[in-house]
DOSETOR-997428 format. One record per atom (N, C-alpha, C, CB): z, x, y; residue in three letters. Coordinates in steps of 0.2 Angstrom, whole numbers, plus 5000, padded with zeros to 4 digits. Last residue first. Glycine has a CB too. Example, Ala and Ser with C-alpha at 12.3 -4.5 7.8 and 13.67 -1.06 7.14 Angstrom:
REM DOSETOR-997428
503550644989ser
503650684995ser
503950645000ser
502950704997ser
503950664972ala
503950624978ala
503950664984ala
504550574978ala
REM end
This chain:
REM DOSETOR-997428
523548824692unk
522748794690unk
522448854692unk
522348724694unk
525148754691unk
524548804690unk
524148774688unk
524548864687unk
526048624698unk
525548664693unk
525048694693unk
525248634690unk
527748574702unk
527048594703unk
526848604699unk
526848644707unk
529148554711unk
529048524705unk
528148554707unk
529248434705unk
530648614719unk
529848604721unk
529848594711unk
529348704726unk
532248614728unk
531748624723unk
531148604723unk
531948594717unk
533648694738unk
533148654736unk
532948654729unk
532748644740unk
534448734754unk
534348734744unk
533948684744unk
535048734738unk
534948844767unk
534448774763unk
534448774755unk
533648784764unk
535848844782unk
536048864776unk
535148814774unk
536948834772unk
535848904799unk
535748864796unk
535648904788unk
535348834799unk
536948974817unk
536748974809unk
536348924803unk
537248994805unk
535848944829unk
536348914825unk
536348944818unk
536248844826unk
535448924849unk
535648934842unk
536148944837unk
535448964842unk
535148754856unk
535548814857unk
535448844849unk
536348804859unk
535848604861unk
535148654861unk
535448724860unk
534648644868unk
536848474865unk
537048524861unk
536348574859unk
537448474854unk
536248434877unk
536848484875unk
537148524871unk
537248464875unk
535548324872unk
535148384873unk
535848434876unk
534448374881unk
536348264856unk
536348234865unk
535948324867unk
537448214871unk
536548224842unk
535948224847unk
535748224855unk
535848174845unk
537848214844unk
537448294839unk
536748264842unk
537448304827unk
538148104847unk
538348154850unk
538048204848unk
538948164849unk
538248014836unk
537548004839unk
537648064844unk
537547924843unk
538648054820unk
538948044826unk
538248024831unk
539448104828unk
538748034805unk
538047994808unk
538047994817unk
538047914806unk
539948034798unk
539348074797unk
538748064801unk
539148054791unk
540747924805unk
541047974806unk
540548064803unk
541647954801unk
540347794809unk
540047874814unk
540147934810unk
540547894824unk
540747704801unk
540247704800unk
539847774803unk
540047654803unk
542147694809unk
542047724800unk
541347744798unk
542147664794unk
541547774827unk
541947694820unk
541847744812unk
541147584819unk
542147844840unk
542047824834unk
542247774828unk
542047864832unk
541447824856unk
541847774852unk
541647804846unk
541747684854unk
541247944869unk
541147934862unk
541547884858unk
541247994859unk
541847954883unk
541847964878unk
541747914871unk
542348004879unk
541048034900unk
541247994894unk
541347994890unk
541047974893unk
541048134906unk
541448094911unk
541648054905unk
541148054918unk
540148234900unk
540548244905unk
541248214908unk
540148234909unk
539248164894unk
539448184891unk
540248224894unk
538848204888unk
538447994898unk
538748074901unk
539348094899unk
538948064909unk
537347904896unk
537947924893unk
538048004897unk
537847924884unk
535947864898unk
536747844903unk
537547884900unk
536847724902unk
534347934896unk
535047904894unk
535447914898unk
535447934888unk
532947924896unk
533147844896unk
534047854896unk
532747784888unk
532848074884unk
532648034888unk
532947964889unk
532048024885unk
533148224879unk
533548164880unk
533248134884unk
534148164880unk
532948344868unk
532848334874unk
532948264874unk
532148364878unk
533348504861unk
533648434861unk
533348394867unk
534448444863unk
533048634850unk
533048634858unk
533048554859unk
532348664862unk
533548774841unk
533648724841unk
533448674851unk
534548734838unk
533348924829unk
533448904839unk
533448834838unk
532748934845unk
534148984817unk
533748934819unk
533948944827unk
533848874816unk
534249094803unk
534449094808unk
533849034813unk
534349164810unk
534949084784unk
534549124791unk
534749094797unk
533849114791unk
535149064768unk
535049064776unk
534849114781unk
535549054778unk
534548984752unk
534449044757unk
534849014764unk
533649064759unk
533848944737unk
534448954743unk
534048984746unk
535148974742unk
532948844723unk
532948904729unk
533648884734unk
532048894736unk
531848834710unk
532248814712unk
532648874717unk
532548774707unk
530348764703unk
530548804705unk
531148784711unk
530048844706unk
529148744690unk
529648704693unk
530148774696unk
530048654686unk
527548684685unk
527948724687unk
528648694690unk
527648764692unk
526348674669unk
526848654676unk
527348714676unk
527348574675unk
525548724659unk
525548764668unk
525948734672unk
524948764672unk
525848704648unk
525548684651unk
525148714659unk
525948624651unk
527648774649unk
527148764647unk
526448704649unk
527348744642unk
528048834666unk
528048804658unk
527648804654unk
528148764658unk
528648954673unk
528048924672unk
528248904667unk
527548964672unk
529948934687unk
529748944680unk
529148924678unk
530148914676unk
530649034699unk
530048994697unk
529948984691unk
529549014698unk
532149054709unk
531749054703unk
531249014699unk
532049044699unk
532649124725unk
532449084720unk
532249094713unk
531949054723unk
533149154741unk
533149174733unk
532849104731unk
534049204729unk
532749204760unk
532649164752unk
532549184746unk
532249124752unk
533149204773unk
532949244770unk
533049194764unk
533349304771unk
532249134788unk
532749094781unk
532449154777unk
532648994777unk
532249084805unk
531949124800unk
532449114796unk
531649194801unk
531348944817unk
531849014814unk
531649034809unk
532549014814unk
531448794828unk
531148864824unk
531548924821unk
530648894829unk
531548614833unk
531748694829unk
531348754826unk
532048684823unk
531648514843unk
531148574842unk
531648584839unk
530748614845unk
531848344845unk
531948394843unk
531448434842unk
532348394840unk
531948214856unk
531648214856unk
531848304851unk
531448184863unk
532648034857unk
532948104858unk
532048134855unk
533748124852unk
533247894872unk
532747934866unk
532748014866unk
531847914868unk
534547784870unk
534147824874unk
533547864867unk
534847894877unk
535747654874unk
535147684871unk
534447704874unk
535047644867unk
537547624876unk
536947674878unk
536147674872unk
537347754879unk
538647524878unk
538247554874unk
537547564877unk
538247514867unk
540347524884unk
539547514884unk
539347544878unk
539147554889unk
542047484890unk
541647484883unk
540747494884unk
541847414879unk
543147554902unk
542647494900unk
542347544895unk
542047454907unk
544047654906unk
544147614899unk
543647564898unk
544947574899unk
544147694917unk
544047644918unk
544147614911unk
543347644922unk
543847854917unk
544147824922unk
544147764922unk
543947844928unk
543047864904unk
543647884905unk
543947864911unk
543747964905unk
542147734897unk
542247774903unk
542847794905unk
542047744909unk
541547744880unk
541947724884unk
542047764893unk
542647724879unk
540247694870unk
540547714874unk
541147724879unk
540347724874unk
538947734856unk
539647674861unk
539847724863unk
540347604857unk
537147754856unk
538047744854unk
538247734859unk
538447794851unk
535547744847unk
536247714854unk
536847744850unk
536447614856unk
534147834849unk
534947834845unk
535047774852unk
535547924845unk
532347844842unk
532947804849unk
533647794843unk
532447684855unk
531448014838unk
531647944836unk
532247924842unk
532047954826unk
530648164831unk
530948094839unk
531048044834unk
530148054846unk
530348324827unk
530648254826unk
530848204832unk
531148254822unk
529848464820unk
529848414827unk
530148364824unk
529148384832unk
529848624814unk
529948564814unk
530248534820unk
530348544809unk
529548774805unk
529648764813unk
529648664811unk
528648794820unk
529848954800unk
529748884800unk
529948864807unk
530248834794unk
529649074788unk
529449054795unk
529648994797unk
528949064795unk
530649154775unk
530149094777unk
530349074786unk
530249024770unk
530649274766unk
530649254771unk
530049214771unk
530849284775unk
531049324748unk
530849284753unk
531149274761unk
530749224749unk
531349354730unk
531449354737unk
531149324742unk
531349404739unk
531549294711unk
531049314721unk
531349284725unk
530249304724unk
531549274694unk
531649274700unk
531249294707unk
532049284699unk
530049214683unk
530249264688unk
530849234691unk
529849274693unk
528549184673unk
529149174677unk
529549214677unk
529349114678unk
527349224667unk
527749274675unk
528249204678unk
526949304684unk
527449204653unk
526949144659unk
527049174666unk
527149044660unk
527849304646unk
527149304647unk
526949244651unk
526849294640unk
529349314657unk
529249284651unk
528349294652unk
529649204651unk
530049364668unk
530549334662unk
530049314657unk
531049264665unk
529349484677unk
529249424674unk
529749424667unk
528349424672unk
530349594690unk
530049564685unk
530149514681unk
530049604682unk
530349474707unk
530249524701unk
530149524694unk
530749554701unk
529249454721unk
529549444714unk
529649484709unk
529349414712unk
529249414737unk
529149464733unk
529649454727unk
529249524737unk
528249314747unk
528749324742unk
528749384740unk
528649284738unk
528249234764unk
528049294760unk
528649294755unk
527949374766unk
528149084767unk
528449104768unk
528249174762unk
528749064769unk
528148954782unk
527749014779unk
528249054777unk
527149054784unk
528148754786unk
528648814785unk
528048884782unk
529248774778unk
528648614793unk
528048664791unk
528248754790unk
527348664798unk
528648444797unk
529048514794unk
528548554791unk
529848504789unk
528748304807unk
528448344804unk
528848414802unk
527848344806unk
529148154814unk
529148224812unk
528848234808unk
529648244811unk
529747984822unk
529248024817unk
529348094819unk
528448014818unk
529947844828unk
530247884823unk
529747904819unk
530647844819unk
529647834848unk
529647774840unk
529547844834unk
528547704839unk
530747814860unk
530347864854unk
530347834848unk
530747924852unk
531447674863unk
531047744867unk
530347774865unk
531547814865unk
531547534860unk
531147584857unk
530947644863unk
530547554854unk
532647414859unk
532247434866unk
532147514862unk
532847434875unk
533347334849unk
532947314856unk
532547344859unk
533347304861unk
533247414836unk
533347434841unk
532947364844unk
533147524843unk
533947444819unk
533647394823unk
533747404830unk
533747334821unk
533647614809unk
533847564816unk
533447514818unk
533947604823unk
533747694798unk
533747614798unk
533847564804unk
534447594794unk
533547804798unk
534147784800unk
534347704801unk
534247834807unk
532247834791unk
532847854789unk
533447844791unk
532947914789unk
530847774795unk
531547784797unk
532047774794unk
531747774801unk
529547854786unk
529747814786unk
530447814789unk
529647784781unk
528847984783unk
528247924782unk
528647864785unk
527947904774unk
528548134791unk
529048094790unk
528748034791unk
529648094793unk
527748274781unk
527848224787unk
528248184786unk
527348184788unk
527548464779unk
527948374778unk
527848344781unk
528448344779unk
527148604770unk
526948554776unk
527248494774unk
526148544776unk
527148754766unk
527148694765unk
527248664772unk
527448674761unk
526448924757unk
526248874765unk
526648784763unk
524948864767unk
526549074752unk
526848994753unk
526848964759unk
527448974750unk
526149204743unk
526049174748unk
526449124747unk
525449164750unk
526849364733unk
526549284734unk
526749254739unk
526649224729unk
526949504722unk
527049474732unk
526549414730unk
526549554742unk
526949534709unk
527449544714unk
527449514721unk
527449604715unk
525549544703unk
525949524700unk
526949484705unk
525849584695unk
524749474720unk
524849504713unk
525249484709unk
524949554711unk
524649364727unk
524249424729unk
524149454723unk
524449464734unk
524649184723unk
525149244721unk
524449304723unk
525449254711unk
524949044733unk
524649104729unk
524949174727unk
524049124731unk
525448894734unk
525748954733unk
525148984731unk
526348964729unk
525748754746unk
525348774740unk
525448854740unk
524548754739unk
526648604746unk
526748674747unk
526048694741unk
527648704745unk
527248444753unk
526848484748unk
526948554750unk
526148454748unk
528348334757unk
528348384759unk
527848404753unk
528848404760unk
528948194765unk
528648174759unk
528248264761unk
528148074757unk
530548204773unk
529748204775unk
529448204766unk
529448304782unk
532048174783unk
531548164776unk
530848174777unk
531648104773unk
532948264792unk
532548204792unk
532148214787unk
532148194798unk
534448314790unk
533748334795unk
533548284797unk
533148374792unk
535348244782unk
535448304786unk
535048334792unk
535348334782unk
534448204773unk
534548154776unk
534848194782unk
534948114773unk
533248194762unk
533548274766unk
533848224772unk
532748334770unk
532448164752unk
533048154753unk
533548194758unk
533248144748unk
531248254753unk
531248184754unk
531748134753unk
530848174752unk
531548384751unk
531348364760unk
531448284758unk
530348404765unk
531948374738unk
532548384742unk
532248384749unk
532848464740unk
530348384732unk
531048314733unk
531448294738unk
531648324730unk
529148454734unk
529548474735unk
530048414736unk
529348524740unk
527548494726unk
528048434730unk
528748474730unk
528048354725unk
526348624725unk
527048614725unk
527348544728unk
527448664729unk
525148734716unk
525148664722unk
526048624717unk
523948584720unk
524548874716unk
525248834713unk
525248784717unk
525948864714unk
523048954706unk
523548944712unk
523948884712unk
523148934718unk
522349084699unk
522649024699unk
523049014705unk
523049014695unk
522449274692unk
522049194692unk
522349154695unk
521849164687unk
522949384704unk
523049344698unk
522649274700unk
523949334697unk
522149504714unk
522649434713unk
522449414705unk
522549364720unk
521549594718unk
522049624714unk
522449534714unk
522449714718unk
520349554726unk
520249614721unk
520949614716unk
520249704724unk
520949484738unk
520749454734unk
520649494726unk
520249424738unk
521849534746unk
521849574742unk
521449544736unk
522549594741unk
521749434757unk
521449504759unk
521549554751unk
522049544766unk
521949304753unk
521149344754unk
521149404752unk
520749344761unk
523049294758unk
522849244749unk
522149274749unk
522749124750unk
523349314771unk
523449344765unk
523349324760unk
523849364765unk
522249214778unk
522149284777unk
522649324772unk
522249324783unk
522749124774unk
522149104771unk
522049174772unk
521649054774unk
524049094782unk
524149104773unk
523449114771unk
524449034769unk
523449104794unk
524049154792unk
523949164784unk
524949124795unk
522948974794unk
522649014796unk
523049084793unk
522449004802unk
524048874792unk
523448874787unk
523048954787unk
522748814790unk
524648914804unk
524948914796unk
524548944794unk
525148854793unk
523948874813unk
524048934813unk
524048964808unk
524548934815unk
523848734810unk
523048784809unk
523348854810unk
522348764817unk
524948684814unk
524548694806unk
524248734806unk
524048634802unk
524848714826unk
525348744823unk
525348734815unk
525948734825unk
524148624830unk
524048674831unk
524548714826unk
524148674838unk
524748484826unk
523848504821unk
523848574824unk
522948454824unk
525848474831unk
525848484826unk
525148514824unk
525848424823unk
525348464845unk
525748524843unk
525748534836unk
526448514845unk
REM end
């Protein structure tokens, strides 16, 4: 699923970075991006992005992430879903006028995106008819996709580095799938400790799928060439 839906990407951002090849500006923006790699919220991925600009006013952006390592620190007995994702995002700019002889700018934007992730939760539990205590461990399994209208500002520095920083929201579908689990969200309930109160294991149950408003901010570190 991943390598398909790269190639899409790749393939989408390669026709417009072409089609006006006559009227683009020299150079292109190769981006790390931080904030996916403390993104604790989601899931962290070590995230690159590369940008062209068509002209002075409309530019391309393709990025891509993977997640190198588990974020949730779990020592599990028993491994469903062993801990990995990916995040890939397209997104058409439009910019206004240049703050300065290097075109930096503020801009607009929508960006496309789509991201997977697995990884094995447990959590505690109690049986409303019965008060006995368990712990459940199961494997989760996420899709997301949707759209993010987006502000930002790019600065070109000196040298050609770049540094650019962004909001936005928009709109996500969300789809949950849950493998190996005993917890019935129905009859059972949820033990929270001090430790759950950010980390519930509940937000992961395939119940909760569906759509959702989503917010983002961030930044991106790069350089023209």
């Amino acid at each position: 699923m991943m390598k398909k839906f790269a190639v899409v990407l790749f393939s989408l951002f390669t026709v417009f970075a072409f089609s006006q090849e006559n009227n683009t500006e020299k150079g292109w923006i190769v981006k790390y991006n931080p904030t996916h790699s403390i993104d604790f919220l989601t899931f962290p991925t070590i995230t690159f992005a590369i940008e062209k600009r068509i002209n002075k006013n409309i530019g391309v952006n393709l990025e891509i992430g993977h997640q190198f390592y588990n974020y949730k620190n779990q020592l599990l007995d028993t491994i469903y879903d062993k801990p990995r994702g990916f995040k890939a995002n397209f997104e058409t700019r439009w910019y206004w006028k240049s703050t300065d002889k290097r075109n930096s700018g503020f801009y607009n934007g929508l960006q496309l995106f789509y991201r997977y992730n697995q990884f094995t939760r447990t959590i505690s539990y109690t049986q409303e008819s019965t008060s006995n205590g368990f712990v459940d461990t199961f494997g989760v399994r996420k899709t997301a996709a949707g759209a993010i209208l987006v502000a930002g500002y790019q600065y070109i520095m000196p040298y050609n580095f770049v540094l650019e920083a962004y909001f936005g929201g928009g709109y996500m579908y969300r789809n949950i799938k849950n493998n190996h689990r005993a917890f019935d969200k129905s009859k059972d309930v949820e033990v929270e400790g001090v430790d759950q109160l950010f980390n519930r294991a509940s937000v992961d149950l395939s119940e909760n799928s569906g759509s959702t408003v989503i917010l983002t901010i961030g930044c991106r570190i790069g350089y023209k060439f």
